[in-house]
C-alpha positions in Angstrom: 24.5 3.1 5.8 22.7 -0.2 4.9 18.9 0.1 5.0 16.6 -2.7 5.3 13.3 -3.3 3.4 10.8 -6.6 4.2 8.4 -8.1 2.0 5.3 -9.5 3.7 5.4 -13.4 2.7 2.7 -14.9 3.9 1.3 -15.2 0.6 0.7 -13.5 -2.7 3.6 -11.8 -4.9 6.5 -11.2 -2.5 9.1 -12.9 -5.0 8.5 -10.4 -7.5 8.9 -7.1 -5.6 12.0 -8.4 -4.0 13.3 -8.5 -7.7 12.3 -5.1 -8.2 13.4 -3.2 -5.4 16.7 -5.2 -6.3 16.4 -3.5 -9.5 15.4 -0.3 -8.0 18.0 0.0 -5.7 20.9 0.1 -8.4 19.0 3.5 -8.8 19.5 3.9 -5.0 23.7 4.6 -4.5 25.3 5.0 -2.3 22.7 3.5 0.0 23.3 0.2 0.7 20.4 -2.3 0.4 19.1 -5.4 2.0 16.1 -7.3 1.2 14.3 -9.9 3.2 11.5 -12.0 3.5 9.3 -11.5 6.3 7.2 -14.2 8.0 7.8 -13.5 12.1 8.2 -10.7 14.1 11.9 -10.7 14.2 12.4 -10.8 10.6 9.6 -7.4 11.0 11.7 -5.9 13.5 14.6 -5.5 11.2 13.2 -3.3 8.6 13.5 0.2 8.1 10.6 -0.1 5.5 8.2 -2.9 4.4 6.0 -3.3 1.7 2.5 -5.5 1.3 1.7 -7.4 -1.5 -1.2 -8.4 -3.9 -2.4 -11.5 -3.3 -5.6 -12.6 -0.8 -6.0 -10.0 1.5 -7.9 -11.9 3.7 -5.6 -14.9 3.4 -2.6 -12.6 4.5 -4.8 -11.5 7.9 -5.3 -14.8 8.7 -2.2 -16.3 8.2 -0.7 -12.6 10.1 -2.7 -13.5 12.9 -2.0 -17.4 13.4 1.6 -16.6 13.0 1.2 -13.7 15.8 2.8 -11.1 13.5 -0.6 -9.4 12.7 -0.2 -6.6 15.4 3.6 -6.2 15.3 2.2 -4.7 11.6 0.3 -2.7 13.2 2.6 -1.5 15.7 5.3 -0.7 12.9 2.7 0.9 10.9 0.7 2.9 13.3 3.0 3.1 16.3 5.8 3.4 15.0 5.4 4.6 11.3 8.1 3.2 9.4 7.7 3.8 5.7 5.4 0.6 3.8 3.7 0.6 0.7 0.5 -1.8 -0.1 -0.2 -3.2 -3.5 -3.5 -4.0 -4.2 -4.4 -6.8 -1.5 -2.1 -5.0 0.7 -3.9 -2.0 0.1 -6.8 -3.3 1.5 -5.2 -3.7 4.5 -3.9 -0.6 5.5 -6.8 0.9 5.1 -8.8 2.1 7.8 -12.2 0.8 6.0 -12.8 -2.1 3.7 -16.3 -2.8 2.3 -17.9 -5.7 0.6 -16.4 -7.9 3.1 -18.1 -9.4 6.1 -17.6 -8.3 9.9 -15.4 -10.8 11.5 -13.9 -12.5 8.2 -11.1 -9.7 7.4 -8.8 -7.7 9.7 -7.2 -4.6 8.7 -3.8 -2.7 10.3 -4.9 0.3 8.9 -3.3 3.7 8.9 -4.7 5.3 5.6 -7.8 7.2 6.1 -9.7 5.7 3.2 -12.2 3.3 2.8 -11.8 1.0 0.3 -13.9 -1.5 -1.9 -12.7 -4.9 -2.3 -12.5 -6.6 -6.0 -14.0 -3.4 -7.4 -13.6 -4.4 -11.0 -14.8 -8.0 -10.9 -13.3 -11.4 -11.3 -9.7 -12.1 -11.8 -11.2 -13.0 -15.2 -12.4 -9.7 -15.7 -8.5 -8.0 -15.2 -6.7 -5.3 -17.3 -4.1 -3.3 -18.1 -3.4 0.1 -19.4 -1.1 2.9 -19.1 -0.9 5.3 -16.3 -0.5 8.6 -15.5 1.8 9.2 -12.5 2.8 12.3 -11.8 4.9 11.7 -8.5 7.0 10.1 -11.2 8.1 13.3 -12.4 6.1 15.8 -14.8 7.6 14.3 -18.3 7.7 10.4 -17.1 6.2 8.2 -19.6 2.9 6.4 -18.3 3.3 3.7 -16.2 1.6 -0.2 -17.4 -0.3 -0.4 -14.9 -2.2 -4.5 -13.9 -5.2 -4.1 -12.3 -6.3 -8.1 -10.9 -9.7 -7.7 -8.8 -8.2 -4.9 -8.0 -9.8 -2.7 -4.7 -10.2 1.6 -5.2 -10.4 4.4 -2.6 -14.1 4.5 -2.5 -13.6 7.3 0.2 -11.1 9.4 1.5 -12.1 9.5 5.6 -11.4 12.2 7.9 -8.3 11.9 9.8 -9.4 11.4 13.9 -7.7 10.5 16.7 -8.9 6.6 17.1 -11.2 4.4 15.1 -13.3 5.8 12.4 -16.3 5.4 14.3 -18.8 6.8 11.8 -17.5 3.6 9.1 -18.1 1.0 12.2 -21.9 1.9 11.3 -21.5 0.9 8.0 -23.0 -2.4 6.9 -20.9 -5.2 5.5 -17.7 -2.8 6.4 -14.8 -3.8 8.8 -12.7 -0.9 10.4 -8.9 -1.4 11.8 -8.2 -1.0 15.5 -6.5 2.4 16.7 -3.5 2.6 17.9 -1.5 5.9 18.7 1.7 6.9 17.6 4.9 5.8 19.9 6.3 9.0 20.3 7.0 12.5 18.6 9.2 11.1 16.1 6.3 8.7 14.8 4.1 11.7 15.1 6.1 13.6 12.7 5.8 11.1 10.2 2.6 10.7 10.4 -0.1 13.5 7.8 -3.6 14.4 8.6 -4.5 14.2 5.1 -5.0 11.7 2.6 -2.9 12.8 -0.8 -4.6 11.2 -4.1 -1.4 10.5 -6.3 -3.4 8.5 -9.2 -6.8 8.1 -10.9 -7.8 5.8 -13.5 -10.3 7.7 -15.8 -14.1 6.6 -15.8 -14.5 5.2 -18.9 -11.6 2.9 -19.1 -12.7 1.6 -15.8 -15.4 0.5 -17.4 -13.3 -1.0 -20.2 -11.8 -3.3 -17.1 -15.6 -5.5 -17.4 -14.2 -6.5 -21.7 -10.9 -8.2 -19.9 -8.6 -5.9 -22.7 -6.3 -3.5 -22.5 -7.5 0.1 -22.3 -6.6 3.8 -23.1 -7.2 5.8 -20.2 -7.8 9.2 -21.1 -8.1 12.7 -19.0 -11.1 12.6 -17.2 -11.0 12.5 -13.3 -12.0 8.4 -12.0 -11.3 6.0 -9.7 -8.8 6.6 -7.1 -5.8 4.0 -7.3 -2.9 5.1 -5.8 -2.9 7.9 -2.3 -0.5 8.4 0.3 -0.7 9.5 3.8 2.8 10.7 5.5 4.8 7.1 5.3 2.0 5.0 4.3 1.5 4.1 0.4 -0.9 2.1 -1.3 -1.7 1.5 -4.9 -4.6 -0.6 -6.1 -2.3 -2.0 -9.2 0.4 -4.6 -9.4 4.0 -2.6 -10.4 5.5 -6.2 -9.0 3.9 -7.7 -12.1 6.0 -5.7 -15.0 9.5 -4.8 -15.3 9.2 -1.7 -14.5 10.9 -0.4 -11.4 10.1 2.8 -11.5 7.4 3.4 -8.5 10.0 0.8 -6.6 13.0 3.6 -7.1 10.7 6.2 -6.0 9.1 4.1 -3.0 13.3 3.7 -2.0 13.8 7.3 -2.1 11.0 7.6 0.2 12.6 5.4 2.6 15.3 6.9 2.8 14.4 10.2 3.0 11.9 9.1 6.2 14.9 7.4 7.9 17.0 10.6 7.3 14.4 12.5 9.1 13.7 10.1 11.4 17.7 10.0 12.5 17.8 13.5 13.0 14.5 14.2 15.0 15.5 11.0 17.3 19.1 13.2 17.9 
């Protein structure tokens, strides 16, 4: 069986998560792999998976849109509910809520039920580093180096409703993604009505992010940076930016464990 995974390249850091899920998927045997560039609908309706990059969110909805992809996204991430993970930009846009942005100059796909906050630790002169804490990794796995680059956070995790989250449409400065409804039962199934919280950077070494150095996270409960919701990931951090393919091996497994169970519901 030979699985396919996109990368969104409108813009942003595409090249370098293609190398690492080409890293990650020697991890991955017996499945086969292919990796591909996405840029139309055709190329989207390929993929078993796709993933989002960092880069300009805003840039990415634009160019989406322009190049009439931007709701064949949404279709394969709300109505159909393939597996795809968003880093940092791409983040921002699958949530269902983005502040510090104005109405009418970003457009989300949505389909995690969080609000996020754009560039929440500054200017890109202002970005970090540090290790992580991931326990989806596996209890004893070493921390992750996480790059944080105007990166966003979950400012709030939003109840899961049928259709748009119309209590963050009052929300000032805050655009919300259009609904869509799941294609059938099989989408259903993949979909959670629950937001999972899979990473936190502590509250003091956020604050270290301001200095522009390296920090030292340490135990206490922060920022929100990396959640989950049935086949949609995001993390606020760049793992395209080290060598370490770790999250990318996971994120695989996840793929192919979704397409499993989405072969055998479908028969």
């Amino acid at each position: 069986m030979t699985l396919t995974v996109g990368v969104l390249a409108l813009q942003g850091a595409f090249f370098e998560h293609i190398q690492l899920l080409k890293k990650a998927a020697e991890q991955n045997r017996p499945t086969e792999w292919e990796f591909i560039e996405v840029r139309t609908p055709q190329e989207l309706a390929k993929c078993d998976g796709l993933v989002l990059p960092g880069g300009e969110s805003t840039t990415m909805s634009l160019v989406a849109a322009r190049s009439n992809l931007l709701e064949p996204l949404r279709d394969f991430v709300k109505v159909h509910r393939k597996p795809v993970w968003g880093t940092c930009a791409g983040l921002i846009l699958l949530a269902e809520s983005a502040n510090k942005t104005k109405k009418g100059g970003q457009e989300l796909i949505g389909g995690l039920d969080v609000r996020v906050n754009r560039n929440h630790f500054g200017r890109q002169t202002e970005s970090f580093q540090g290790p992580l804490e991931l326990p989806f990794l596996g209890q004893d796995a070493p921390p992750f180096p996480a790059v944080f680059i105007r990166a966003p956070i979950v400012e709030r995790i939003l109840p899961h409703q049928e259709g748009i989250q119309t209590g963050e449409v009052q929300q000032d400065e805050t655009v919300v993604a259009p609904s869509r409804r799941a294609k059938d039962s099989v989408a259903e199934a993949a979909m959670a009505d629950h937001v999972e919280v899979l990473a936190t950077l502590s509250g003091p070494a956020a604050r270290c992010a301001t200095q522009g150095r390296d920090i030292n996270p340490d135990q206490e409960v922060g920022d929100v940076v990396a959640v989950r919701q049935g086949n949609v990931f995001g993390t606020s951090f760049h793992p395209e930016l080290t060598g370490d393919a770790r999250i990318h091996a996971w994120w695989l497994h996840q793929v192919q464990k979704a397409v499993n169970k989405r072969n055998k519901l479908a028969h």
